[in-house]
C-alpha positions as CSV (number, residue, x, y, z in Angstrom):
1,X,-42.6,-28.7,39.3
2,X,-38.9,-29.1,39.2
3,X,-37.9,-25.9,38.7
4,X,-39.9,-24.5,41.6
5,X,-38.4,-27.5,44.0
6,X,-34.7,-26.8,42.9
7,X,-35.5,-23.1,43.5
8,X,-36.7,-23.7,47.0
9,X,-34.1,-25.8,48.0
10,X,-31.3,-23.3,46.4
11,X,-32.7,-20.0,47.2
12,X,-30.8,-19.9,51.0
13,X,-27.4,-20.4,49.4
14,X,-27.8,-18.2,46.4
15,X,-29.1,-15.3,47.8
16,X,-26.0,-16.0,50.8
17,X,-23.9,-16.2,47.8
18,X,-25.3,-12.9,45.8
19,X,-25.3,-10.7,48.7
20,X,-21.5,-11.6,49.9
21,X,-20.6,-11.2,46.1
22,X,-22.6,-7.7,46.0
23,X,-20.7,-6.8,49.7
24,X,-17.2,-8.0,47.9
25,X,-17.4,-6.0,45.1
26,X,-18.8,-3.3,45.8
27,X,-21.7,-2.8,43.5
28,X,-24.1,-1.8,46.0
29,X,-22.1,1.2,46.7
30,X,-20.5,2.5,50.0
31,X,-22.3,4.7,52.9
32,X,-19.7,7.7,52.7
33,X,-21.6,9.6,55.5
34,X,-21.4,6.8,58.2
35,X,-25.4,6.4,57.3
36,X,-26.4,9.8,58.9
37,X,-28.5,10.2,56.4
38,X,-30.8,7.5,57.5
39,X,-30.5,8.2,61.0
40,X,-31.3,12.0,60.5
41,X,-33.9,11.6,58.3
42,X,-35.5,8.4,56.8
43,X,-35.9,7.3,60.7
44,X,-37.6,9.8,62.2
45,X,-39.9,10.0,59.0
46,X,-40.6,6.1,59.1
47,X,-41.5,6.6,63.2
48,X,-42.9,10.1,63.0
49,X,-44.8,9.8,60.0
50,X,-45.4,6.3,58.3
51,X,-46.0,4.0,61.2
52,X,-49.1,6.4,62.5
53,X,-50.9,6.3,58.9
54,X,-50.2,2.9,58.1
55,X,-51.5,2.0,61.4
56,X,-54.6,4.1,60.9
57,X,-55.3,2.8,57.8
58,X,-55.0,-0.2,58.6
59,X,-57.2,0.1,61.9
60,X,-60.1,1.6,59.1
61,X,-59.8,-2.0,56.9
62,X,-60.0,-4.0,60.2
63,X,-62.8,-1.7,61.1
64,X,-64.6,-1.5,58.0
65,X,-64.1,-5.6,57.8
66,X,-65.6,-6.0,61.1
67,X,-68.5,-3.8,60.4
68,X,-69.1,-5.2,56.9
69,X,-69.3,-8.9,58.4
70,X,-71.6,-7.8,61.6
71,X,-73.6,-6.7,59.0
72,X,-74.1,-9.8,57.0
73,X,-74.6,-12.2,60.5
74,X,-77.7,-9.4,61.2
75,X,-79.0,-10.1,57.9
76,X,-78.3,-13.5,58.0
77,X,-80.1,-13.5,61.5
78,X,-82.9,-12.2,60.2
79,X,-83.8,-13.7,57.4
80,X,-83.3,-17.4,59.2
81,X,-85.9,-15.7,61.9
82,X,-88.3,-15.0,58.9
83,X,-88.2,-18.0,57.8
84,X,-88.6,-20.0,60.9
């Protein structure tokens, strides 16, 4: 329990502390091409591509979820109906 309470409480100032050490020395390397490379391609493959399937497939679990539980309350319906 202490560990994960003294983790908690540190974790703002050592990640602060880890990512101005990483920007200080360098280790995370330098962007050379003034980041065209993510603005010409990784952007308009996260927008053109990724957003619309992960949207759609996540539309299909909402969907399917929805369906899947409707179908259980019908059930459910109709066996308290044969009962009563």
């Amino acid at each position: 329990l202490v560990p994960c309470v003294l983790a908690f409480w540190s974790w703002e100032d050592l990640s602060r502390s880890l990512a101005e050490w990483l920007t200080d020395s360098s280790a995370m390397g330098k962007a050379v091409d003034g980041n065209k490379f993510a603005s010409d391609l990784l952007r308009p493959t996260i927008t053109g591509v990724v957003v619309p399937v992960i949207s759609i497939a996540l539309a299909t679990l909402v969907s399917t979820t929805v369906n899947v539980l409707r179908a259980r309350q019908v059930d459910l319906r109709a066996l308290i109906n044969k009962e009563a």
